[in-house]
C-alpha positions in Angstrom: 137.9 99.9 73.3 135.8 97.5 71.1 132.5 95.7 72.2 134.2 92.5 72.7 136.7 93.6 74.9 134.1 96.1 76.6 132.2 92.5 77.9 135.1 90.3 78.2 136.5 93.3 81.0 132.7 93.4 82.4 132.3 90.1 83.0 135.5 89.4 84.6 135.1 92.1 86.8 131.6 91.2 88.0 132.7 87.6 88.1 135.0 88.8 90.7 132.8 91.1 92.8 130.4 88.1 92.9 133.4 85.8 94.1 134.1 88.3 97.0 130.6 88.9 98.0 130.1 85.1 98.2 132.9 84.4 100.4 132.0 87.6 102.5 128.5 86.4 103.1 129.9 83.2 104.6 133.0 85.1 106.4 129.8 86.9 107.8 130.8 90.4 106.8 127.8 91.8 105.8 129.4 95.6 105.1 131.9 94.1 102.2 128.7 92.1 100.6 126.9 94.8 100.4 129.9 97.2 98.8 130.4 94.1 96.2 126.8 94.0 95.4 126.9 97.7 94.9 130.0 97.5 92.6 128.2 94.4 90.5 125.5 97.1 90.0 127.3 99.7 89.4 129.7 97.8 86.7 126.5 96.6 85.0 124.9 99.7 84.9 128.1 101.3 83.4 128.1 98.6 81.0 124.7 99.1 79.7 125.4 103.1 79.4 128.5 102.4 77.1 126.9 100.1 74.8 123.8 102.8 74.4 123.2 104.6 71.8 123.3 108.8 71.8 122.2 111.4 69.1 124.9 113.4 68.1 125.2 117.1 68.3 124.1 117.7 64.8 120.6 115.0 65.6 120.0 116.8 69.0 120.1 120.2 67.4 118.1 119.8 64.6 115.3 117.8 66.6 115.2 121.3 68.6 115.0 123.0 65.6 111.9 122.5 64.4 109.0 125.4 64.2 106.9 126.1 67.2 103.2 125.3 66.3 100.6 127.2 68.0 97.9 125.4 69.5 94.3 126.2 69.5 93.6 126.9 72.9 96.8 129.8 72.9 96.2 132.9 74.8 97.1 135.9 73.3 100.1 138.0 74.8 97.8 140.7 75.3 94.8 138.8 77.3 94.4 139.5 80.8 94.3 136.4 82.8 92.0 137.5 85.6 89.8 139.3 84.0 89.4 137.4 80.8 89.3 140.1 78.7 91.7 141.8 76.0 93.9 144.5 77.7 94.5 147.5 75.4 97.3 148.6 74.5 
């Protein structure tokens, strides 16, 4: 499915849900209003997610890839929290 038909099929189908919650708010059905309203969100939201963009495998795994820099303030496998001292081995 292209972009254009993506929107054209979005629009129509919140165009709908908006006709529906419209004429439930004046048939005073406040359950199917809120349902439509939900759908109108959801179908937006949806919408949004398909036109975003997502790293592939291959850009997600080298990103992960990269090598682990230590930092200045790393403690040493072999230091003893509570004490603060170097435990022997």
């Amino acid at each position: 499915m292209n972009s254009q038909t993506r929107l054209k099929l979005t629009l129509s189908a919140a165009a709908f849900l908006a006709i529906v919650t419209l004429l439930s708010i004046y048939s005073k059905m406040e359950g199917v209003a809120t349902a439509s309203i939900a759908g109108i969100m959801t179908i937006l939201s949806a919408y949004i997610w398909s036109q975003t963009t997502r790293p592939s495998k291959d850009e997600y795994a080298h990103k992960n890839t990269r090598k682990q820099t230590t930092s200045k303030n790393s403690v040493p496998a072999a230091f003893n929290r509570r004490s603060h001292t170097v435990m022997e081995k």
